[in-house]
N, C-alpha and C positions, 0 to 999 in steps of 0.2 A: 311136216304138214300140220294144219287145225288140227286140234283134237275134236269131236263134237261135243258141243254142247257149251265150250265159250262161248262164253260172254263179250267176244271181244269183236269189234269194228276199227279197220284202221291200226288193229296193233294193240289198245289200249283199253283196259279192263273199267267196262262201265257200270259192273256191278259196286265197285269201289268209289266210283264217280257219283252215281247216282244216291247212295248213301251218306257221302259229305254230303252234297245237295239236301237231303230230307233234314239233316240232321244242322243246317247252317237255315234253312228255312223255317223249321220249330225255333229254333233260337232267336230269330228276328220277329218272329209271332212273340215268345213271350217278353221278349224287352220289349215291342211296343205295348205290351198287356201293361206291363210293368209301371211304363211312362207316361198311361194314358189316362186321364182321371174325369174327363167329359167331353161332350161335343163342343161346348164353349170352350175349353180349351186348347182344344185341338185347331190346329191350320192347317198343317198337309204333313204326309207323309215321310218327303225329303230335308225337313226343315232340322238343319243344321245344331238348330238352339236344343233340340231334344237326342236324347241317347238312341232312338229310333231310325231318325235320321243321321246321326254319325255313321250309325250301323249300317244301313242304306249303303254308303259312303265305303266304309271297310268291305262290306262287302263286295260290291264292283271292282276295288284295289285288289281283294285276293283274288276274286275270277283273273284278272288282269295279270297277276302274276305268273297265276297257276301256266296260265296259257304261256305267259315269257319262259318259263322253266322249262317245254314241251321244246319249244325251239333252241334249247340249248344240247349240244351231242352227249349223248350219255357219257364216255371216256371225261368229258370235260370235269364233272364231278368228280371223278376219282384221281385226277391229275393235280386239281385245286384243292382240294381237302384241307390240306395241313395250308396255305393261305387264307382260307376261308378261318377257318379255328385260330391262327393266329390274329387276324384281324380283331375277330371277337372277344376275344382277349382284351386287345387293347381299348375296344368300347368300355366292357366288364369293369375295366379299371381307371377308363375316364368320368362315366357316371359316380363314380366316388366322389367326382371333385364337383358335381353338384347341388344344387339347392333341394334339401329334404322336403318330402313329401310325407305327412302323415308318418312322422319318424320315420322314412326309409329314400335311401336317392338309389332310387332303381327307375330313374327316368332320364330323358332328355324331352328339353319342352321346346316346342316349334309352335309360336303362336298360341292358338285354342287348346291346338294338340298335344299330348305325349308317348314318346315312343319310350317301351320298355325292352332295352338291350337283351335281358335275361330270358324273355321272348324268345328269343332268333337264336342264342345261344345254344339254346336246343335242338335246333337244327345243326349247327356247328360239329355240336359235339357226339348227334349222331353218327353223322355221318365221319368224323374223326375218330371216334371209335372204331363203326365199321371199316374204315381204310386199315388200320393199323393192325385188326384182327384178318383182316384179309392178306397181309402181307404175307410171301412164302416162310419166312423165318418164324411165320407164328402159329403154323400148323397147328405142331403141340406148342400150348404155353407153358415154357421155362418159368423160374423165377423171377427172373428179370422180365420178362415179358409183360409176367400178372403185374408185378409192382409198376411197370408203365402204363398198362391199360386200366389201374385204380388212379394213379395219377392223369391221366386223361381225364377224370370223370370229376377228381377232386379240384383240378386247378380251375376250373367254373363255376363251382360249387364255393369254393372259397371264397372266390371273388363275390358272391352274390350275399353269401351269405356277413363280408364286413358293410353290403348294402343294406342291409338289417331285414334285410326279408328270408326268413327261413323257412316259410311255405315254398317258394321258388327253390329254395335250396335242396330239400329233402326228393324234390322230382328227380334231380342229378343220380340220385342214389337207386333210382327203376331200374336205370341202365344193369345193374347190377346184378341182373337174371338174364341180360344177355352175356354176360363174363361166364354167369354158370352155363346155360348152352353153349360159348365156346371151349369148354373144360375147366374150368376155376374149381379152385376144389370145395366138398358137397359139405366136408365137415365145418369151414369158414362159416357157411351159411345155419347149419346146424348150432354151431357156436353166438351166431347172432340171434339167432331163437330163443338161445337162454340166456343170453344178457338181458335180451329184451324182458323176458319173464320174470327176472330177478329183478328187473328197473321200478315193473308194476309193479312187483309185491314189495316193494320198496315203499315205494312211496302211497299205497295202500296203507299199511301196516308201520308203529314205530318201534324203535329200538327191543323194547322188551318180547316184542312177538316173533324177533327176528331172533333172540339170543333162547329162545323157548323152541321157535321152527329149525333154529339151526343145531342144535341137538338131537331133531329128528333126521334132518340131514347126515352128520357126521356119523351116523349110529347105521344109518343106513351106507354110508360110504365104507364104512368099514365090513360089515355086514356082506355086503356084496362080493366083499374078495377073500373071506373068510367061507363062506358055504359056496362054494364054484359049483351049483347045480342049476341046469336050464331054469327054473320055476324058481331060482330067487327071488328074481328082479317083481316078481307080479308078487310073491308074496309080501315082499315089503311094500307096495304100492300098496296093497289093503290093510295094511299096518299104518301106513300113512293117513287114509282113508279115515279109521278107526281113531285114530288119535287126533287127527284134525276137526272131527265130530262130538270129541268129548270135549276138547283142548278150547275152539273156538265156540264163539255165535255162529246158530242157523244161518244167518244171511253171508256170510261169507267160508261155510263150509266148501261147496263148490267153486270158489276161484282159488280158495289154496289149495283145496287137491288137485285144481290143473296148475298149478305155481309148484308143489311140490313134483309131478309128474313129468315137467320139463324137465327139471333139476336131474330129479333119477335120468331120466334119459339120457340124458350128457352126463351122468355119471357110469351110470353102460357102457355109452360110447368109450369113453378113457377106459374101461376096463376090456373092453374089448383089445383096445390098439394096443395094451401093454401090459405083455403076459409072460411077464419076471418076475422074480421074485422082488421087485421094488413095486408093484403094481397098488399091494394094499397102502402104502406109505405116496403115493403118488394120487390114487384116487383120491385120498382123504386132505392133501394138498389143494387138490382141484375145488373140493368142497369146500374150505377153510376160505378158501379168495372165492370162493363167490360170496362166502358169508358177508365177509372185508368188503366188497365191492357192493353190496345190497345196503351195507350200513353206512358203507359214506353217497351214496345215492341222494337222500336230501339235504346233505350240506352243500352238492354239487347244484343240485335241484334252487336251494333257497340261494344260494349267492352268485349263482353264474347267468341263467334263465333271469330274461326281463320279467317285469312282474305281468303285460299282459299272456304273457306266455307262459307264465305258473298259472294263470284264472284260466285259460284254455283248456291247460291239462287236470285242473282242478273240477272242470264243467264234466270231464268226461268220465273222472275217477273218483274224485270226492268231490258231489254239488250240493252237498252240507255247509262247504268251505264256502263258499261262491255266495255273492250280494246277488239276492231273487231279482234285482232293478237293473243288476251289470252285466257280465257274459251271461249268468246262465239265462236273466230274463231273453236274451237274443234267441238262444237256442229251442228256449220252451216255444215262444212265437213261431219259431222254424218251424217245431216240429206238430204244434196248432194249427200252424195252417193249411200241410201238409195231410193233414187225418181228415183236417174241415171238408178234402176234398170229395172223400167217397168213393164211392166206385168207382161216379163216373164226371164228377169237377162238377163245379157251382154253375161250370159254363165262362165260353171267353169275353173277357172284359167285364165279368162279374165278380171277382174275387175281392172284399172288404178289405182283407186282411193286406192283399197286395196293393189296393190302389190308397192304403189309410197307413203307407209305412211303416205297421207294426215291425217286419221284418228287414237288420240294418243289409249293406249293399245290396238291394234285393236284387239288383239286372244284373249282378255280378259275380261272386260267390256264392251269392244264395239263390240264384237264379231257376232252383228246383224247386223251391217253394211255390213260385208262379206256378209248374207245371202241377205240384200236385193238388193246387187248389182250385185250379180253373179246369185241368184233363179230369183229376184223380186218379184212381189207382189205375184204369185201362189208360189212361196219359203216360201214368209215369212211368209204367212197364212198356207201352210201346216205344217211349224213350231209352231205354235201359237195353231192350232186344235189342233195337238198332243200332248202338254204341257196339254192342256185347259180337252182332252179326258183323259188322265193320271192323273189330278187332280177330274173329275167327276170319275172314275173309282177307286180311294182311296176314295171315300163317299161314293161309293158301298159297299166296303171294311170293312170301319167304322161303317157300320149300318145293316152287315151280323154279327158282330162279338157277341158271347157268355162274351166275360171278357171286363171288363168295362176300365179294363187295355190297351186291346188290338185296344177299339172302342176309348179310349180318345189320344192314340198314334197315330192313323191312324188321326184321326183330327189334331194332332200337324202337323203331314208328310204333309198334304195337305194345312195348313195356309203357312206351310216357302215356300213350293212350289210356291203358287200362288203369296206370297210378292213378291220373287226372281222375279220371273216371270216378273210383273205388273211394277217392277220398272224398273228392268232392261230394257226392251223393252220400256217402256213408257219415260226414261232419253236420250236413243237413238233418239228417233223423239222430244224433249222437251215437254211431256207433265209434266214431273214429274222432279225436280232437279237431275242434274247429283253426281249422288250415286255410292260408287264404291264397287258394289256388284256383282259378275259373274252370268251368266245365267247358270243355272243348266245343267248339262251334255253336255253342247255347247261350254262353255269359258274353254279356256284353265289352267289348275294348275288341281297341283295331288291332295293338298290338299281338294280343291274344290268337283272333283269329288271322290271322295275317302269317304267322308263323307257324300254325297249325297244318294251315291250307299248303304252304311252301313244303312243310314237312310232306302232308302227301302227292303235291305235285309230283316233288322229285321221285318218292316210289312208284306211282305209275310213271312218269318217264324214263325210270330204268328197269321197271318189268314191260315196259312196251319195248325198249330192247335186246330183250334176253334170247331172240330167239338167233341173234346175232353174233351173240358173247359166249367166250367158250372162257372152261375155267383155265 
């Protein structure tokens, strides 16, 4: 029987419905804000020559799909899977062989239009994933198991990323908290925590601060399995503290003692797992290569990374580095125009900053600066709730569902979501490198929304038959 108090008509969850709706309608408001620069310029609405009218356009296409998707039987998905992901593939690796775009061929061009493969792909690989995690043999994940279910995720990621686009590529890698909900082990992730910590202070800091910090590491590595009392570990953290205070400048006191405080962490952790007498000799092993690894960091940095992909990461770590006129002038603009808004935005189709181009792809990546200049801050937070309530409201989804098929899908839809989400928004105000990822249902491209939409067709068409589906 109903439970009370669904939401549901017909089968199909229109709380989830009516959310892409608000949130594909804001988006088509700010691209035409975007594109709209007078009444003299303007002709209509539907008019093709503008990014407004494309959008018009994509949009009717994803209604139209969503609705194709409803009519297709649930089993059919999980039967077609691995045809589906194969096929994609071979897209993946036929846009290689075309004509680059802004240094990257992650397109196919049809006329006016172009389709981006790596788009759809996402959809592929969801639901590739979720098949493969749902199979009985993968209850528990063996080793074998994990090393194919990272290989699912890599062989798209690869692909895209010899497309030269590694904004697209890095979304691949969301999936990757749905690995950990299926049992993937906690310390991998743990482990990637302090690479990552070591990468920043890496390329923060050069050689000589690392061969100065990394003596407060090994002293500390040894330290820790030499006095086995619970209140080590904190005491050398305030030793840390203390020394990174006298050692450094004020303005970077605070990100080495959280640089240093991962380290110790994941130097705990190994002393935890290995309680032999090799443990002190093992710890301080652990220490030593991360030292190795933090110091070849920007020779990897300088010669492997494009150079606008060193100004990216240089906009968001060091914007000392950075020409005021090149990346970081984009970012400052972003995030000018964004404050410009205020509480409550300049108001629609008034924003300077948007209709006078200060801001580069504004209907696209940067497509939250419309919002915060023309809504302002009650704009951007109602935009941000409603993402945020649409991704709580897919774990609702996920965790009502009967097939294991359908509950590990809805966790794929909600990780790319929240990535999308978190980066995009968070590269606009600089908390996070400027990534060129669109915001879901907001930024303008058909491909974009086109596969977003498919993406949640198919979850509501397989939580409208869950009540049918047995595990």
């Amino acid at each position: 029987m109903r439970q009370r108090g669904d939401s549901e008509l017909g089968g199909y969850d229109w709380i989830t419905i009516a959310l892409w709706a608000i949130l594909v309608c804001c988006g088509w408001t700010m691209i035409f804000a975007s594109g709209y620069l007078d009444q003299d310029s303007f002709t209509q609405l539907w008019d093709l020559d503008k990014n407004y009218g494309k959008q018009l356009l994509w949009i009717g296409v994803s209604i139209a799909l969503i609705g194709f998707v409803q009519l297709i039987e649930v089993k059919f998905y999980e039967a077609f899977t691995p045809i589906f992901y194969g096929l994609m593939a071979l897209a993946l690796i036929g846009v290689l062989f075309t004509t680059a775009i802004n240094g990257a061929t992650s397109w196919y061009s049809i006329g006016s239009f172009r389709l981006q493969p790596s788009e759809f792909a996402k959809v592929t690989t969801a639901l590739m994933l979720a098949y493969f995690l749902s199979l009985p043999n993968n209850k528990n994940l063996s080793l074998n198991a994990k090393l194919q279910a990272v290989g699912i995720l890599l062989l798209p990621a690869g692909l895209v990323l010899m497309q030269g686009d590694a904004g697209s590529t890095l979304v691949y890698f969301s999936l990757f908290l749905v690995l950990f909900l299926a049992g993937m082990d906690a310390w991998l992730y743990a482990l990637g925590l302090v690479v990552a910590a070591l990468s920043i202070g890496a390329l923060l800091y050069d050689t000589t601060w690392w061969l100065v910090n990394g003596v407060i590491i090994l002293a500390s590595a040894f330290l820790l399995n030499t006095w086995r009392h619970d209140m080590t570990w904190l005491g050398l953290f305030l030793v840390q503290c203390l020394g990174s205070y006298f050692l450094f400048t004020e303005d970077t006191f605070v990100l080495i003692t959280a640089v240093n405080g991962v380290i110790l962490a994941g130097l705990m952790l190994v002393n935890i797992g290995i309680k032999n007498v090799q443990s002190t000799l093992g710890t301080v092993v652990v220490a030593a290569t991360s030292i190795l690894y933090a110091s070849s960091v920007n020779y990897i940095f300088n010669n492997v990374l494009r150079r606008h992909q060193q100004e990216r990461i240089w906009v968001w770590l060091r914007p000392e580095k950075c020409d005021p006129l090149g990346p970081l002038y984009n970012l400052e603009q972003s995030k000018f125009a964004i404050g410009s808004g205020g509480w409550t935005g300049k108001g629609f189709l008034q924003g300077e900053r948007t209709k006078l181009d200060y801001v580069p792809e504004q209907s696209t990546d940067f497509i939250f600066c419309t919002v915060g200049e023309e809504w302002g801050y009650l704009g951007t937070s109602f935009v941000i709730l409603v993402f945020f309530g649409l991704i709580f409201r897919i774990f609702q989804l996920a965790n009502r569902q009967r097939s294991n098929f359908a509950q590990f899908y809805a966790y794929c839809v909600a990780a790319i979501l929240f990535f999308h989400v978190f980066i995009n928004i968070g590269m606009t105000i600089g908390l996070v490198p400027v990534i060129g990822i669109p915001l879901p249902f907001i930024s303008y491209g058909g491909s974009s929304l086109m596969s977003f939409s498919i993406l949640m067709g198919i979850l509501i068409k397989l939580d409208s038959g869950r009540l049918s589906t047995f595990r």
